[in-house]
mmCIF file of the C-alpha atoms, coordinates in Angstrom:
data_MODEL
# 
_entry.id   MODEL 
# 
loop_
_atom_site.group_PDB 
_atom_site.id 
_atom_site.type_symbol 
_atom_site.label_atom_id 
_atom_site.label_alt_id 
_atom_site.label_comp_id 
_atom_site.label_asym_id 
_atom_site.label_entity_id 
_atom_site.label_seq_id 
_atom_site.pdbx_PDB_ins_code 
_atom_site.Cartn_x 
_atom_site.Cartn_y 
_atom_site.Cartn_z 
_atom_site.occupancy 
_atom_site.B_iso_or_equiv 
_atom_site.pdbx_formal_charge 
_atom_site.auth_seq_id 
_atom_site.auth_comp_id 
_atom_site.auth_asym_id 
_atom_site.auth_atom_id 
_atom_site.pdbx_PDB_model_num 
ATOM 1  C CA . UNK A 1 1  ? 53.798 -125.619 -1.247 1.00 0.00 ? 1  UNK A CA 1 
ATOM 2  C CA . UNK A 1 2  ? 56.041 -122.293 -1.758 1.00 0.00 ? 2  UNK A CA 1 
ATOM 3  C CA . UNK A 1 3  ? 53.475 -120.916 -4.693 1.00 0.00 ? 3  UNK A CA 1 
ATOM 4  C CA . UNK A 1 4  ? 51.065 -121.211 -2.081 1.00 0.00 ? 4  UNK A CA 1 
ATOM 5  C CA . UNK A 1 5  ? 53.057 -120.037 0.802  1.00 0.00 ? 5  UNK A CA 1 
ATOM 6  C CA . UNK A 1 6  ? 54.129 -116.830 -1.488 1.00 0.00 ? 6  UNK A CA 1 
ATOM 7  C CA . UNK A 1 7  ? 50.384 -116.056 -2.384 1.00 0.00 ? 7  UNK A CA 1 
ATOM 8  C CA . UNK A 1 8  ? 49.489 -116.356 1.307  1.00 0.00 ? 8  UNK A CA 1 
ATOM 9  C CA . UNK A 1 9  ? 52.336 -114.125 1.595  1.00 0.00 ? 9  UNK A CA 1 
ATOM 10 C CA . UNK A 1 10 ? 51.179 -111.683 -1.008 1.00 0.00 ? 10 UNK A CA 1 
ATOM 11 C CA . UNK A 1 11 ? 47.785 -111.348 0.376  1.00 0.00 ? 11 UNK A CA 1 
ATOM 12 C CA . UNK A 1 12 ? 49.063 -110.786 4.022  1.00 0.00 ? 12 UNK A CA 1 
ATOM 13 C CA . UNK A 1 13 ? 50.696 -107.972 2.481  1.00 0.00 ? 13 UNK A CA 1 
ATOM 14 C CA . UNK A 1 14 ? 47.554 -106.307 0.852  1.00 0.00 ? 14 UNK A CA 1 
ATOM 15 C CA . UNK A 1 15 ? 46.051 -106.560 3.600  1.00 0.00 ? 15 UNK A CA 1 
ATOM 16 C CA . UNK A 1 16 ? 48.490 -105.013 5.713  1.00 0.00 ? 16 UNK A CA 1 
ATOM 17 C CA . UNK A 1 17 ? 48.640 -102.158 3.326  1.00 0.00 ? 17 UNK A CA 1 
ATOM 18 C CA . UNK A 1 18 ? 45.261 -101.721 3.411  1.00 0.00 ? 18 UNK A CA 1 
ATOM 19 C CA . UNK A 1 19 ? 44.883 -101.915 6.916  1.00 0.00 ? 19 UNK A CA 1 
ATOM 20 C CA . UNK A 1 20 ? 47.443 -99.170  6.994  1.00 0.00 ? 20 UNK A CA 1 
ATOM 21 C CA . UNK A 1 21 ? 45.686 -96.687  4.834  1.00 0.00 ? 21 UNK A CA 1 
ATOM 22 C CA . UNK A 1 22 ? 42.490 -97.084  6.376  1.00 0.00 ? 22 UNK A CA 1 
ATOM 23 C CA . UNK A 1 23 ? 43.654 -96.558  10.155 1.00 0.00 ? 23 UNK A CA 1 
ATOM 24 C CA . UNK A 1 24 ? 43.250 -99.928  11.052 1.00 0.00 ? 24 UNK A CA 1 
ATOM 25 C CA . UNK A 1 25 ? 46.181 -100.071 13.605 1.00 0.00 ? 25 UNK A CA 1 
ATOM 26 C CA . UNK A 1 26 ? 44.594 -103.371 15.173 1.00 0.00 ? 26 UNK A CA 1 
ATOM 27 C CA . UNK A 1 27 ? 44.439 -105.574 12.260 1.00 0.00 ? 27 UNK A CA 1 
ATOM 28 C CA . UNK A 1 28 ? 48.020 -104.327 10.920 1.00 0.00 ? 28 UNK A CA 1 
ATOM 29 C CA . UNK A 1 29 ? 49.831 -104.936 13.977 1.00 0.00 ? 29 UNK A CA 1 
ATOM 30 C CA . UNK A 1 30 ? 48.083 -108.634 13.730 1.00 0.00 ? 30 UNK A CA 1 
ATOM 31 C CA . UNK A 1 31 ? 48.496 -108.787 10.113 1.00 0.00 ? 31 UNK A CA 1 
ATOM 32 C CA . UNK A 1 32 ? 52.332 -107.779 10.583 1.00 0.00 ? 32 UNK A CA 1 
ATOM 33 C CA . UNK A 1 33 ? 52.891 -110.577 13.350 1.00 0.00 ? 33 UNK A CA 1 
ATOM 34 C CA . UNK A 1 34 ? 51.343 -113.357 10.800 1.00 0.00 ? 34 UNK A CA 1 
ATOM 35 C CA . UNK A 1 35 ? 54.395 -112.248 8.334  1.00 0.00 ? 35 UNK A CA 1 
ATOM 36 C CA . UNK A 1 36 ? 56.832 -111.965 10.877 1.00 0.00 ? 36 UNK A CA 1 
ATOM 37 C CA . UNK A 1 37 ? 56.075 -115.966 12.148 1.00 0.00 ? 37 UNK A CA 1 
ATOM 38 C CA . UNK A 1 38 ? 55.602 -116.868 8.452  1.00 0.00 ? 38 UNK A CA 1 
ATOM 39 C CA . UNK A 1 39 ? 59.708 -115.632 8.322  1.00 0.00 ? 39 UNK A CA 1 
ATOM 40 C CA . UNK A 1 40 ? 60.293 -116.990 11.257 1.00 0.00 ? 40 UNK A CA 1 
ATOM 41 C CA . UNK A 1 41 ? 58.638 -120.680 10.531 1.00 0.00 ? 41 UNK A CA 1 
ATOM 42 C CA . UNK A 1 42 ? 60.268 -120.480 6.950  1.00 0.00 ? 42 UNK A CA 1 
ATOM 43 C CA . UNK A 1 43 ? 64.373 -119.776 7.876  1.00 0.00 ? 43 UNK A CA 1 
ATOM 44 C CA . UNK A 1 44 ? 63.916 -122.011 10.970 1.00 0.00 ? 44 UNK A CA 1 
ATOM 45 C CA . UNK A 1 45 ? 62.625 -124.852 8.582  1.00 0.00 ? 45 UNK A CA 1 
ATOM 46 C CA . UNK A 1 46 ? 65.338 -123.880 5.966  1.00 0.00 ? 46 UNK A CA 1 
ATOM 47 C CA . UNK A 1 47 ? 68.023 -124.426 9.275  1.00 0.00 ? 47 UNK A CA 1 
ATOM 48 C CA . UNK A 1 48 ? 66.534 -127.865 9.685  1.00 0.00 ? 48 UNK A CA 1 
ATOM 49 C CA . UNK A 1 49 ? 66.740 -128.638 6.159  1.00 0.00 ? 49 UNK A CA 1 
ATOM 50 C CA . UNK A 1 50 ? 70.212 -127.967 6.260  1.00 0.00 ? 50 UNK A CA 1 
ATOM 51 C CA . UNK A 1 51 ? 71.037 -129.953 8.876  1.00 0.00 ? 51 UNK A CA 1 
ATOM 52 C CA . UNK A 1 52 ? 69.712 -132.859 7.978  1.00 0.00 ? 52 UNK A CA 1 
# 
């Protein structure tokens, strides 16, 4: 599940740069918010995994 979480990652990333280079300001600012919940989604699961 994390290799494929980290290649989702990795692509979200390329295509955030490449939305960037091209002007796409649209599709980066959505491409951005997938990473930032991704982050979000993976520490809060981390925080239950620690509690339990």
């Amino acid at each position: 599940m994390m290799v494929e979480q980290d290649n989702l990652e990795q692509q979200l990333m390329r295509a955030l740069q490449e939305a960037d280079a091209t002007g796409d300001c649209l599709i980066a600012a959505l491409l951005s918010q997938c990473l930032d919940l991704m982050h979000h989604r993976t520490a809060s699961s981390e925080r239950i995994a620690a509690v339990n």
